[in-house]
C-alpha positions as CSV (number, residue, x, y, z in Angstrom):
1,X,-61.4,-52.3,-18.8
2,X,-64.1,-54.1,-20.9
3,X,-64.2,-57.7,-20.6
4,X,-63.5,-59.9,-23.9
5,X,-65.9,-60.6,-26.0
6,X,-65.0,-62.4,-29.2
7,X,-63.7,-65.1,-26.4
8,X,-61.7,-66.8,-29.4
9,X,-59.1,-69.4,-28.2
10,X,-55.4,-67.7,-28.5
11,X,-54.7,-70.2,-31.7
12,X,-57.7,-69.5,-33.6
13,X,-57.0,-66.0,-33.9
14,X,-53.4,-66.3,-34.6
15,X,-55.0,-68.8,-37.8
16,X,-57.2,-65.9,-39.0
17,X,-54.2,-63.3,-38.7
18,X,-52.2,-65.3,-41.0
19,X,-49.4,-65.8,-37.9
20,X,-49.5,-69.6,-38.1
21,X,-51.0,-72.5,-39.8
22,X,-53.5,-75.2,-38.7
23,X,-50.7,-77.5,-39.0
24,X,-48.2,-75.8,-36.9
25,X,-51.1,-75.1,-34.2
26,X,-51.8,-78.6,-33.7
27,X,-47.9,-79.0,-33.4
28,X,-48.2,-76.8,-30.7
29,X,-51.2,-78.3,-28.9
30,X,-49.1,-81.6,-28.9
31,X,-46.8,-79.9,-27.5
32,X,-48.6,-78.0,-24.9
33,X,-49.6,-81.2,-23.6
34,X,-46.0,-82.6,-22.6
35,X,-45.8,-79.7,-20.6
36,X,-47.0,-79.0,-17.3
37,X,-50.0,-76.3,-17.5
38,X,-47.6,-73.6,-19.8
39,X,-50.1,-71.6,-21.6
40,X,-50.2,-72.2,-25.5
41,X,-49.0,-68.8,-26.6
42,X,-45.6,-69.3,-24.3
43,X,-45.4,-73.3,-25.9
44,X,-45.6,-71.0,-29.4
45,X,-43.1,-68.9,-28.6
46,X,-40.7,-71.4,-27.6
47,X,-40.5,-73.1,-30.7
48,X,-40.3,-70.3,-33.0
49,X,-43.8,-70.4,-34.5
50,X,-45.1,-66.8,-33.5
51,X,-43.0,-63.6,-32.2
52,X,-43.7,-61.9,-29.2
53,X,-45.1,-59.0,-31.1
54,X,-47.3,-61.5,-33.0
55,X,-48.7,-62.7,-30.0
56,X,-49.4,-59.7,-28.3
57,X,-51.2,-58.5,-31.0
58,X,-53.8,-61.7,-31.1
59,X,-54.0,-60.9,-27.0
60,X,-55.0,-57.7,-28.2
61,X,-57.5,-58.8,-30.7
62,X,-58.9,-61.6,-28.1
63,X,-58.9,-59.5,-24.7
64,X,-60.2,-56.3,-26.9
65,X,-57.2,-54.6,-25.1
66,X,-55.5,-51.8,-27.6
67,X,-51.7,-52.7,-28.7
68,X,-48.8,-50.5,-28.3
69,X,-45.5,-50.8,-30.3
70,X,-43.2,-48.7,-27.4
71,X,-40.5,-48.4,-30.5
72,X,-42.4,-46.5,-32.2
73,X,-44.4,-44.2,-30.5
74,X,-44.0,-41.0,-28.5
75,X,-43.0,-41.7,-25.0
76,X,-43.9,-38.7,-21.9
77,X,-41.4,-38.6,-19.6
78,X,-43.9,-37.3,-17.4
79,X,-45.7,-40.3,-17.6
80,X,-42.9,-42.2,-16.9
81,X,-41.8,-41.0,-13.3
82,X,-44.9,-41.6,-12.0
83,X,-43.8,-45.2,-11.1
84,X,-40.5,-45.8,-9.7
85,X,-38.3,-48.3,-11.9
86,X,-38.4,-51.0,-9.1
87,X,-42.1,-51.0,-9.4
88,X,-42.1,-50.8,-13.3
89,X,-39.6,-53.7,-13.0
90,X,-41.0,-55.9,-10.6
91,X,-44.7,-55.6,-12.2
92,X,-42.9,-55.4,-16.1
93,X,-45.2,-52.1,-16.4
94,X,-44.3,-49.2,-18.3
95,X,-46.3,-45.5,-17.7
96,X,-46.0,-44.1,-21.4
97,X,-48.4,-41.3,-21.7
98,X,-50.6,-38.9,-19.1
99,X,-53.8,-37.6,-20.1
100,X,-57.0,-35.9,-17.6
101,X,-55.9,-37.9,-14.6
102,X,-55.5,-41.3,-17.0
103,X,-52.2,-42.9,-17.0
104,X,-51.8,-45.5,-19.7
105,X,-49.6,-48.4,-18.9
106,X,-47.7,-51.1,-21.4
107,X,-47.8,-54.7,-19.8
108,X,-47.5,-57.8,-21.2
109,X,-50.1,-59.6,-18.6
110,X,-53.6,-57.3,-19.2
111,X,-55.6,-59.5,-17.2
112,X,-53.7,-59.1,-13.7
113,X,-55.9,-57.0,-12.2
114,X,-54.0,-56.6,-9.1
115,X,-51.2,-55.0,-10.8
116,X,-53.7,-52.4,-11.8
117,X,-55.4,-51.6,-8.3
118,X,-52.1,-51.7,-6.8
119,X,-50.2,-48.8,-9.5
120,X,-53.9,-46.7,-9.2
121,X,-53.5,-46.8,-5.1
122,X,-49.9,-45.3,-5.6
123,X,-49.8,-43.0,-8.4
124,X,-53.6,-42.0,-7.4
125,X,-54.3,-41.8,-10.6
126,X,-57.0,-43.5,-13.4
127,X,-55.0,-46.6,-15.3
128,X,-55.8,-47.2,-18.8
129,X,-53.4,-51.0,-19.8
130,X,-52.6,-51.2,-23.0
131,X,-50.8,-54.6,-24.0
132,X,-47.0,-54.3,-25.7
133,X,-44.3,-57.0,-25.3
134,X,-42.3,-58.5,-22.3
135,X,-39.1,-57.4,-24.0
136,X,-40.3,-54.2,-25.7
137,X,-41.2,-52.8,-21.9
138,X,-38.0,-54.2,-19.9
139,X,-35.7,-52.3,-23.3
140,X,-38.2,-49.1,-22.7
141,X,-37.6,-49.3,-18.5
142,X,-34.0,-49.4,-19.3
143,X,-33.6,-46.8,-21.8
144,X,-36.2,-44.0,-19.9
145,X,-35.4,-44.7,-16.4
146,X,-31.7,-44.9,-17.0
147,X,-31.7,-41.2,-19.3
148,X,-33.6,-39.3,-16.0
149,X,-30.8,-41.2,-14.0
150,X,-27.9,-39.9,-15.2
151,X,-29.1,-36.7,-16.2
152,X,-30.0,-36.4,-11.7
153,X,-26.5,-38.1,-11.5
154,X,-25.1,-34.8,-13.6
155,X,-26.7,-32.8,-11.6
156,X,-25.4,-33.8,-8.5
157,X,-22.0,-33.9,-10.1
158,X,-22.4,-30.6,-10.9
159,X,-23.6,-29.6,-7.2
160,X,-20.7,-31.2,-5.7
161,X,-18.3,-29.6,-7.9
162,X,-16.1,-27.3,-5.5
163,X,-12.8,-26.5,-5.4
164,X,-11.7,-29.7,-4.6
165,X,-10.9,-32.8,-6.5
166,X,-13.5,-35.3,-6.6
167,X,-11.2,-38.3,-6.8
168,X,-10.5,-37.8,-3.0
169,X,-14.0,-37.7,-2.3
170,X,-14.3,-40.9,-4.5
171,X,-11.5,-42.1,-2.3
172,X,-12.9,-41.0,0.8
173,X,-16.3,-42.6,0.0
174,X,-14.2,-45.7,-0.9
175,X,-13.2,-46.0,2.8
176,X,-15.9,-45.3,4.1
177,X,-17.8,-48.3,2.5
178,X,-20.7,-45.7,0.9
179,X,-19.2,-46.0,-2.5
180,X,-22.9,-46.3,-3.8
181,X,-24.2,-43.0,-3.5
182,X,-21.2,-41.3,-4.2
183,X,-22.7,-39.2,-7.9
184,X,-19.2,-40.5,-9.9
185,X,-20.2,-44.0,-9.1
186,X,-23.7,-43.5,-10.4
187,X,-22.6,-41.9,-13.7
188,X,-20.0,-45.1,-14.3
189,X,-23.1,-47.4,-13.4
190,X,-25.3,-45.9,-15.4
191,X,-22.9,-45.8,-18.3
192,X,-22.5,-49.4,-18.2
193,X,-26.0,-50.0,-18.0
194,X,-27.0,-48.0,-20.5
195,X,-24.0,-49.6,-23.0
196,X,-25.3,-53.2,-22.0
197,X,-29.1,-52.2,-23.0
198,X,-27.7,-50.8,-26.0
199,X,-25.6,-53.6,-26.8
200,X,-22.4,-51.5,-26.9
201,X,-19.6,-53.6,-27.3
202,X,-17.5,-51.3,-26.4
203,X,-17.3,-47.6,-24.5
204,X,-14.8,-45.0,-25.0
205,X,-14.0,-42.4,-22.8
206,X,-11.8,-39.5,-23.5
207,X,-10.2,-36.2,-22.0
208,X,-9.9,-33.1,-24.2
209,X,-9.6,-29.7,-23.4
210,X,-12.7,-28.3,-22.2
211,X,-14.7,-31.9,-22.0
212,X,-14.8,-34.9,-21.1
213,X,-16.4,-37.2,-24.2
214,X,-17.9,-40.3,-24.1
215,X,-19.0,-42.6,-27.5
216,X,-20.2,-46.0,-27.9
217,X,-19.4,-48.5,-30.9
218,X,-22.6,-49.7,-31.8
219,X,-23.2,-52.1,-34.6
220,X,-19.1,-51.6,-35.5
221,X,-19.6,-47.2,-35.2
222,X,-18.9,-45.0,-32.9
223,X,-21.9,-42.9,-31.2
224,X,-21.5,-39.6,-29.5
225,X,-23.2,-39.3,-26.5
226,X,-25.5,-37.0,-25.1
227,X,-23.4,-36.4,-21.9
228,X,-21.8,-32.8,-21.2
229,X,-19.6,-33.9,-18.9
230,X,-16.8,-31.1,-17.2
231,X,-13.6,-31.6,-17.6
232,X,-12.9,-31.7,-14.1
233,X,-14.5,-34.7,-13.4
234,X,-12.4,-36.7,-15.9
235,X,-9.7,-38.2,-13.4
236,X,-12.6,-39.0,-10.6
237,X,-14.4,-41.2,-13.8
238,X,-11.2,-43.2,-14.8
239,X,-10.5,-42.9,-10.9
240,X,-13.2,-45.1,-10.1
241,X,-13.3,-47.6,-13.2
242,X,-9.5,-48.1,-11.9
243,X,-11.1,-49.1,-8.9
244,X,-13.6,-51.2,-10.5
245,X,-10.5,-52.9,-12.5
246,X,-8.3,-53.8,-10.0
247,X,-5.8,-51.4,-11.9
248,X,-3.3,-48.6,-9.8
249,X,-5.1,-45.5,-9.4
250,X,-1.7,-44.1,-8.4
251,X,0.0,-44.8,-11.9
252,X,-1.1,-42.4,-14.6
253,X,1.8,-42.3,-16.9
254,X,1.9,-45.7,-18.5
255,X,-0.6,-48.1,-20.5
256,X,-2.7,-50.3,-17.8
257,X,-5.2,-53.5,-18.2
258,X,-7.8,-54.8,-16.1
259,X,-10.8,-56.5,-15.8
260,X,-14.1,-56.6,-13.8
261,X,-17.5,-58.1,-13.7
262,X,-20.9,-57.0,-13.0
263,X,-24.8,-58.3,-12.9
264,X,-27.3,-56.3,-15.3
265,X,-30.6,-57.3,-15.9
266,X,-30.6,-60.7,-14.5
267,X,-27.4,-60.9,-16.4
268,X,-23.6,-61.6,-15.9
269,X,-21.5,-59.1,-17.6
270,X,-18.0,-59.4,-18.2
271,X,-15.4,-56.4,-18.9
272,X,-12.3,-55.5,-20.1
273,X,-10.7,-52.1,-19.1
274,X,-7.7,-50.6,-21.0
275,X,-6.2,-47.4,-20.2
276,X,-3.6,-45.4,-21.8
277,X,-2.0,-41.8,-21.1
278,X,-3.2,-38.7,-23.5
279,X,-2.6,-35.0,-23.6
280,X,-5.2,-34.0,-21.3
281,X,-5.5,-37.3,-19.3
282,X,-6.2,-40.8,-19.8
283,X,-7.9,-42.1,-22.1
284,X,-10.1,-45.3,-21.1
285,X,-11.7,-48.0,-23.4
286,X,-14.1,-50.3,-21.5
287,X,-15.0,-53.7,-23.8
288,X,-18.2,-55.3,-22.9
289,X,-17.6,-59.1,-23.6
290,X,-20.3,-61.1,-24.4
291,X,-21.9,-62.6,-21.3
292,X,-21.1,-66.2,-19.6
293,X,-24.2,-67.3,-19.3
294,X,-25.5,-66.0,-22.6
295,X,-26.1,-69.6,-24.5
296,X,-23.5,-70.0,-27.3
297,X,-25.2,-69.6,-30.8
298,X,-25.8,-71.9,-33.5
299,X,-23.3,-71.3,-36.8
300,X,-27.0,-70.6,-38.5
301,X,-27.9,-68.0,-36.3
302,X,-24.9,-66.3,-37.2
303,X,-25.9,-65.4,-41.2
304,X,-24.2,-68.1,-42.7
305,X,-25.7,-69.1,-45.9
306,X,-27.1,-72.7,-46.3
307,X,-24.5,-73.3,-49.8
308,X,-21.7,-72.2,-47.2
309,X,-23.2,-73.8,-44.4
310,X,-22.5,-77.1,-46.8
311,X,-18.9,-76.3,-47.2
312,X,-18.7,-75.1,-43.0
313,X,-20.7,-79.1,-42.4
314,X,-17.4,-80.8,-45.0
315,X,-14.8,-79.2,-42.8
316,X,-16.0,-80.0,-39.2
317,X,-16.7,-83.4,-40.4
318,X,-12.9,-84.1,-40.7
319,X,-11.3,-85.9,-37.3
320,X,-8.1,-84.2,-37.5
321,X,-6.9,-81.0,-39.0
322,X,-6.5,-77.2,-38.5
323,X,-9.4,-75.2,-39.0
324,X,-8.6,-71.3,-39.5
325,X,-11.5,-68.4,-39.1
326,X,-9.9,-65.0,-40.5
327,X,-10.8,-61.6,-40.7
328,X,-10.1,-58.2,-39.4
329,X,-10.6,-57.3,-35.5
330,X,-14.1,-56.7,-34.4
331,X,-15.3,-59.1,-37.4
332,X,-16.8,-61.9,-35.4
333,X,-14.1,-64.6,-35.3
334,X,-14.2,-65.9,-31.6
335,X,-18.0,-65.8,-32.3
336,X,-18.1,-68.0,-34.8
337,X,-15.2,-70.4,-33.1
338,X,-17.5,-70.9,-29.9
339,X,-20.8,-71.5,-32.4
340,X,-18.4,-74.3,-33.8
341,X,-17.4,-75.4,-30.5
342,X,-21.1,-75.7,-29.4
343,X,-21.7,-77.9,-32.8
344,X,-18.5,-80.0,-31.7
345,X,-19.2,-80.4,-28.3
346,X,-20.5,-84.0,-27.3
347,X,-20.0,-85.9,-24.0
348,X,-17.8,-88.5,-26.0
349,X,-15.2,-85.6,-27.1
350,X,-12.2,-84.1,-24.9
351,X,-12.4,-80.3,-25.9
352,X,-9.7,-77.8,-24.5
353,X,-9.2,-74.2,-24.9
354,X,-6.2,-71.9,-24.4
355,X,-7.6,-68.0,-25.2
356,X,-6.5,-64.3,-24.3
357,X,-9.2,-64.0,-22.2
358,X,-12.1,-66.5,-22.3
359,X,-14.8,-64.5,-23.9
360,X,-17.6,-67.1,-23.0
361,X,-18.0,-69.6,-20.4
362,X,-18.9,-72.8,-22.5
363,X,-20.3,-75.7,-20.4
364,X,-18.6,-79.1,-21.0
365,X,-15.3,-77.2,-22.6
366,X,-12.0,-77.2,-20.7
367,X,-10.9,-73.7,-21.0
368,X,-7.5,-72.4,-20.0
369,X,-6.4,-68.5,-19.6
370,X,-3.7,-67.4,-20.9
371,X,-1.0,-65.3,-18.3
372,X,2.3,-64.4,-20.3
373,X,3.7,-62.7,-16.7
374,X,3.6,-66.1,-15.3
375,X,5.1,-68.0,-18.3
376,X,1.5,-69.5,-19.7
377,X,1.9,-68.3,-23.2
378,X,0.2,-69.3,-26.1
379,X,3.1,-71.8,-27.3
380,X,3.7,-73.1,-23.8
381,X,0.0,-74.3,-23.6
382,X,-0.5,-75.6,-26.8
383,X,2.9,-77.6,-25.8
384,X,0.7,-78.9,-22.1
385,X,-2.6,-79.5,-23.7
386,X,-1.0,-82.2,-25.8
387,X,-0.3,-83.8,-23.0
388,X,-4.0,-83.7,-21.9
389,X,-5.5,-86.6,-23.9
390,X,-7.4,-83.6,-26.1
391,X,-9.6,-84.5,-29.3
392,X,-10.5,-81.3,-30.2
393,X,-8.1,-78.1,-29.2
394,X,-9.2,-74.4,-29.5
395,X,-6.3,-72.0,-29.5
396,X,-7.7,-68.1,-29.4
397,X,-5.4,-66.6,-31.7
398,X,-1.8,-68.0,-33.9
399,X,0.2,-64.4,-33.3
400,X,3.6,-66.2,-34.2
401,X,5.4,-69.0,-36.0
402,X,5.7,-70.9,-32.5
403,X,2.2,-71.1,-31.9
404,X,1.7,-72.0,-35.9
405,X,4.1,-74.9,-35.8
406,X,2.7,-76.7,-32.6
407,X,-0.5,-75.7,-33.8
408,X,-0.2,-77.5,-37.5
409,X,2.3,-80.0,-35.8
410,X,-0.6,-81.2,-33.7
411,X,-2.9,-81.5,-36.4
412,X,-0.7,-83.9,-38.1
413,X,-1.0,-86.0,-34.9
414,X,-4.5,-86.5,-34.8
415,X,-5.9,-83.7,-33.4
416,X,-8.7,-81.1,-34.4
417,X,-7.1,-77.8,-34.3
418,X,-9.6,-74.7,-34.5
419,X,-7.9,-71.0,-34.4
420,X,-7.9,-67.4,-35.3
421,X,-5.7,-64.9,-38.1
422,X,-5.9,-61.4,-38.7
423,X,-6.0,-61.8,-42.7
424,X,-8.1,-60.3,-45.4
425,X,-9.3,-63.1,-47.2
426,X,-9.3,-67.1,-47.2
427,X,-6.5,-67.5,-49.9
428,X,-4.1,-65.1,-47.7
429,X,-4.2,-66.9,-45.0
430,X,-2.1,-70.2,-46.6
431,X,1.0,-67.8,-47.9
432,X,0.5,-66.1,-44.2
433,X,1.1,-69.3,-42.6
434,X,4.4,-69.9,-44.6
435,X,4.9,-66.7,-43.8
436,X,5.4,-67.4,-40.7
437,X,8.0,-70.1,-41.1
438,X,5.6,-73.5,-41.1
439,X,6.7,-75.7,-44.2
440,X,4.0,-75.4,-47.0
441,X,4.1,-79.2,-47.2
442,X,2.9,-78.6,-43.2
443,X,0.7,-76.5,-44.1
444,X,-0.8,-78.8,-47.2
445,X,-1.0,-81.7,-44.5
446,X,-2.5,-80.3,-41.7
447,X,-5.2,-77.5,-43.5
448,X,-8.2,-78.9,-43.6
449,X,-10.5,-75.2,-44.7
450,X,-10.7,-71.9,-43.9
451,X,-13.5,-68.9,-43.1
452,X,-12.7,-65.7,-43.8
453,X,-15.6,-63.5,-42.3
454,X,-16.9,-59.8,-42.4
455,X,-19.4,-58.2,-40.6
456,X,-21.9,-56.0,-42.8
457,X,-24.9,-53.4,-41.2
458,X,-28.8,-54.4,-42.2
459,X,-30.4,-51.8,-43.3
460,X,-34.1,-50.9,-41.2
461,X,-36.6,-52.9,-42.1
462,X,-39.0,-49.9,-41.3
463,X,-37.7,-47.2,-43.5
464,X,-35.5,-48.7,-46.1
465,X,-35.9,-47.1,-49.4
466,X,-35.8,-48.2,-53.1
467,X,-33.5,-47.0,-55.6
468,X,-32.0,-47.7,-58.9
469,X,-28.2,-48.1,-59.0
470,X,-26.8,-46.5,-62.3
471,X,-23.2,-45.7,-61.5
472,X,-20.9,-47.6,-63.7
473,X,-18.3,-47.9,-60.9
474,X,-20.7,-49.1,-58.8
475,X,-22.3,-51.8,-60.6
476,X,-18.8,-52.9,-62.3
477,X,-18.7,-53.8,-58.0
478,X,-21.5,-55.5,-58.2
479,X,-20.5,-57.6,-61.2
480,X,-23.6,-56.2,-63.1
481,X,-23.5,-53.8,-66.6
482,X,-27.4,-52.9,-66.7
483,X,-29.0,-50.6,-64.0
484,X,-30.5,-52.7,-60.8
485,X,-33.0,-52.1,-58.1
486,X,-31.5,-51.9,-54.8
487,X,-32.5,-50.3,-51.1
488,X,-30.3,-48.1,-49.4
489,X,-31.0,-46.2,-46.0
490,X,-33.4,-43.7,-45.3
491,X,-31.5,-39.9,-44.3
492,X,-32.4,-39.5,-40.9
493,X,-33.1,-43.4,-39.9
494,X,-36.6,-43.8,-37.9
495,X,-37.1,-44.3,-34.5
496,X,-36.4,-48.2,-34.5
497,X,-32.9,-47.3,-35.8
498,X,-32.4,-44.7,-33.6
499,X,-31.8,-42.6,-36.8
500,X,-29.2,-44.0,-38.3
501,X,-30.9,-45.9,-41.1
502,X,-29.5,-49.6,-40.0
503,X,-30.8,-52.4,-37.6
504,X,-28.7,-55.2,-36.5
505,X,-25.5,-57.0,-38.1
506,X,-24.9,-59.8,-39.5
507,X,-21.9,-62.0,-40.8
508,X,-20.5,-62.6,-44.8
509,X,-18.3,-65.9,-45.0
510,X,-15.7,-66.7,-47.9
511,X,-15.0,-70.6,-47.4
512,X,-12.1,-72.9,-48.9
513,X,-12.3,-76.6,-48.6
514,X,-8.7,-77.7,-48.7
515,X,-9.3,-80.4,-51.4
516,X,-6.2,-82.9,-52.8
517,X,-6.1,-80.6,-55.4
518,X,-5.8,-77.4,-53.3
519,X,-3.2,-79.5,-51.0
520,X,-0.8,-80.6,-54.0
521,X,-0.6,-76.7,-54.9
522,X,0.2,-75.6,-51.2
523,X,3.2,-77.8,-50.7
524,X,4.3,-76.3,-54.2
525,X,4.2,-72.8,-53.1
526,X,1.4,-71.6,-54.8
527,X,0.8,-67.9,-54.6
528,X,-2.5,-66.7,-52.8
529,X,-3.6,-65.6,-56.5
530,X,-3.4,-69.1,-57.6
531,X,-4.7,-70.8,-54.5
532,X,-7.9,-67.9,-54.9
533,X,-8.4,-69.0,-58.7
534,X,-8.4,-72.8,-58.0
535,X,-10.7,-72.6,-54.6
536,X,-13.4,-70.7,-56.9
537,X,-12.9,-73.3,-59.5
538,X,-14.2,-75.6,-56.5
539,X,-17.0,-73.6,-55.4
540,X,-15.9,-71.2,-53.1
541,X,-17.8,-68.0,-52.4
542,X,-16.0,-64.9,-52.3
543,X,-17.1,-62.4,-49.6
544,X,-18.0,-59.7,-51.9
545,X,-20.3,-62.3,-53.6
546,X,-21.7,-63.2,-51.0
547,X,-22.7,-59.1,-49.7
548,X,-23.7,-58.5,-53.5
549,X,-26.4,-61.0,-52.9
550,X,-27.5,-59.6,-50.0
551,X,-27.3,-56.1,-51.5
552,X,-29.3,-57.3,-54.6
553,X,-31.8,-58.9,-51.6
554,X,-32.0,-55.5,-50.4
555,X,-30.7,-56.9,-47.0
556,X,-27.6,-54.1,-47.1
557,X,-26.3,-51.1,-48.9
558,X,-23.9,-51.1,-51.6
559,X,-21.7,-48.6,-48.9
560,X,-21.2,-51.8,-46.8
561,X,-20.4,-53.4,-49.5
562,X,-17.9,-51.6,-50.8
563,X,-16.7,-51.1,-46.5
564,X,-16.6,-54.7,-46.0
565,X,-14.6,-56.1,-49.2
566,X,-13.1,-52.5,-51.3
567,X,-9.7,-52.8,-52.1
568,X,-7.3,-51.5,-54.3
């Protein structure tokens, strides 16, 4: 490998790139210098100033060491057995292409010869590094190494396929304590690991006549995938996630629940398991819950706009008062409740929890499980954490009038109550509430705002394309009468989207300050039409306002905008 010679420092180069500014370098430098010999580009990358890509690609410039985007380029699984994934893991390598005895290697560390002597003394073969990202190569090692897994793992499966029934080998292997090796174990493993890399929330698993099919929900859709799995290893799969669950492997003809955990990555991993009899066996759903260790995100991080973000600062500011966060399942709710936790969250503040199950472990935040068997409900907890000196209570979810009265009733008290509700929009949520049975004056008191929230897809930034909207129905959506320029997804996605024309999610708000105003019409028994007209009188958002704008900023399509917030 040729030596460098344009031996730039790191921070000029990223100056003549256009990366960063001299401003922001000396920032850094200042920086640097606080810590204990960290190298500059890692300072960078700490405090935002440069991606990883970004700073690979000066490395590449300075070291005269060739980049390598792994997202986008061909990858030879060939290439890629040639070191085992412990090694590729332990030395963050990646083998991506084989050419004439040359073996070219991602790494994020091109000047560690030793990694290089070592990989050409056991592949015996010529190494050519070629620099890529620290995150790009550990998402490549996962994705590669865990595809040739499971399809060996199928194989296997399919050699051990007798005339037996492969639950009492499970079983058998159970007892025996060499669970590991047993192939069905593998293929759940793998599953999970390849759901966690993928960040599956959750993974579905059902029996039909002559297969077994497995799909992932990824970014909110379900994904088929590539897995022919017989149908008579169905029962040995669920079998075994029973296992994994704590759940009765015995019982097959009702609905069961359990729950394990698992390390991926360097990761804790939490899941939920739910089965439930079908025609041709059970079906299993398997909910990956975001980790405990994973640090809580900031409301910002989250996609809230800085004119909502405003409105989000007026309501949190209050000392007492409910706080509602509404929307559909699967639309981000208990996210956004533990982003406001983390902004509550101060050593001066009491903070309890009660939830159905704790999602995410939050340091410094009493959080309580609930266990309807025993008798700890939602009501009956709400009813002891009173009694707990709280400043700040977080109750998961308001499913009945109980939980709504003690909820608001402690609000009136003095206490900050934050909670969930399955409605479709902000103005809803008040009439749902006296729905419910609370007294709208109650519910006038005590209602300090509410966020309703969607989730929308972003479309790929790679292969977007430009179009002009002309259908009348359409724009009447969009509030518009001429035609407007707007990006939609490309047929066939690219390989960063993994074809499907989208990258990422992110969240829409719809926020209502409860102003005096808003209050004197609630303990009146305004309908939600009248509460809606009066709350955009004072500035509030609607969500499909909100997704226009980001349609019009060709963030989204006008299909998730008319997913998110159609209705009849």
């Amino acid at each position: 490998m040729p030596g460098p010679v344009k031996n730039l420092p790191i921070g000029e180069i990223l100056i003549e790139q256009g990366f960063i500014n001299k401003d922001q370098l000396e920032e850094a430098l200042a920086a640097q210098k606080k810590t204990s010999g960290k190298m500059l580009g890692d300072v960078m990358l700490e405090m935002g100033l440069v991606s990883e890509s970004q700073l690979a690609q000066a490395l590449s410039i300075r070291l005269k060491v060739p980049f390598v985007d792994l997202s986008s380029i061909k990858v030879d699984t060939n290439a890629v057995s040639k070191i085992s994934e412990e090694v590729a893991r332990e030395k963050c390598v990646f083998a991506f292409q084989y050419k004439n005895n040359r073996l070219f290697v991602a790494t994020n560390d091109p000047v560690n010869f030793y990694i290089f002597e070592d990989l050409k003394v056991q592949t015996g073969m010529e190494i050519v590094p070629q620099i890529s990202t620290k995150t790009q190569i550990e998402a490549a090692i996962g994705k590669f190494y865990s595809s040739q897994a499971i399809d060996s793992t199928m194989n296997e499966l399919e050699n051990e396929a007798g005339s037996g029934d492969i639950s009492e080998d499970l079983e058998k292997a159970e007892s025996e304590g060499r669970v590991d090796n047993a192939p069905i174990v593998k293929l759940v493993n793998m599953m999970v690991e390849t759901a966690f890399r993928n960040q599956v929330t959750d993974i579905h698993i059902e029996a039909f006549k002559d297969r077994t099919r497995i799909r992932f929900r990824m970014d909110g859709e379900l994904v088929e995938q590539d897995m022919k799995i017989p149908p008579s290893f169905h029962n040995s799969i669920i079998t075994r996630i029973k296992i994994l669950g704590g759940m009765n492997i015995a019982e097959r003809r009702i609905p069961l629940d359990g729950r394990f955990g698992t390390r991926i990555d360097g990761v804790n991993l939490d899941m939920r398991v739910s089965t439930i009899p079908c025609v041709y066996g059970e079906k299993c759903v398997i909910r990956l819950l975001s980790t405990a260790d994973d640090k809580t995100r900031k409301i910002t991080d989250l996609g809230m706009t800085d004119y909502n973000y405003e409105m989000f600062k007026q309501i949190i500011r209050c000392p007492n008062g409910v706080m509602l966060v509404t929307g559909p399942t699967g639309s981000g709710k208990s996210t956004t409740l533990y982003a406001t936790l983390g902004e509550l969250s101060q050593p001066n503040v009491n903070i309890v929890t009660v939830e159905d199950p704790v999602e995410k472990k939050i340091d410094g935040v009493n959080q309580c499980q609930i266990n309807a068997k025993a008798g700890m409900t939602f009501a009956a907890a709400l009813r002891s954490i009173l009694r707990q000196d709280p400043d700040i209570i977080m109750v998961g979810e308001i499913r009945d009038g109980e939980t709504a009265d003690i909820a608001i009733r402690a609000a009136i008290t003095g206490h900050f109550v934050l909670s969930t509700l399955h409605t479709n929009d902000a103005a809803t949520t008040i009439t749902r509430l006296v729905d419910m049975g609370v007294a709208p004056y109650m519910v006038a008191s005590s209602l300090v705002g509410i966020i309703a929230q969607r989730l929308v897809k972003l479309l790929c930034k790679s292969c977007k394309e430009t179009y002009t909207l002309s259908d009348p129905n359409d724009l009447k959506l969009m509030n518009k009468k001429e035609p407007v320029q707007i990006c939609k997804p490309h047929a066939g996605g690219c390989k960063a989207c993994r074809g499907t024309g989208y990258a990422g999610r992110t969240a829409i708000h719809e926020i209502i300050v409860v102003t005096p105003d808003l209050k004197e019409i609630i303990s009146k028994g305004a309908t939600a039409e009248e509460i809606g007209e009066l709350s955009r009188k004072n500035g509030t958002l609607l969500l499909r306002d909100n997704v226009t704008q980001m349609v019009l900023a060709g963030r989204t399509s006008i299909d998730e905008l008319v997913k998110a917030t159609y209705s009849v």
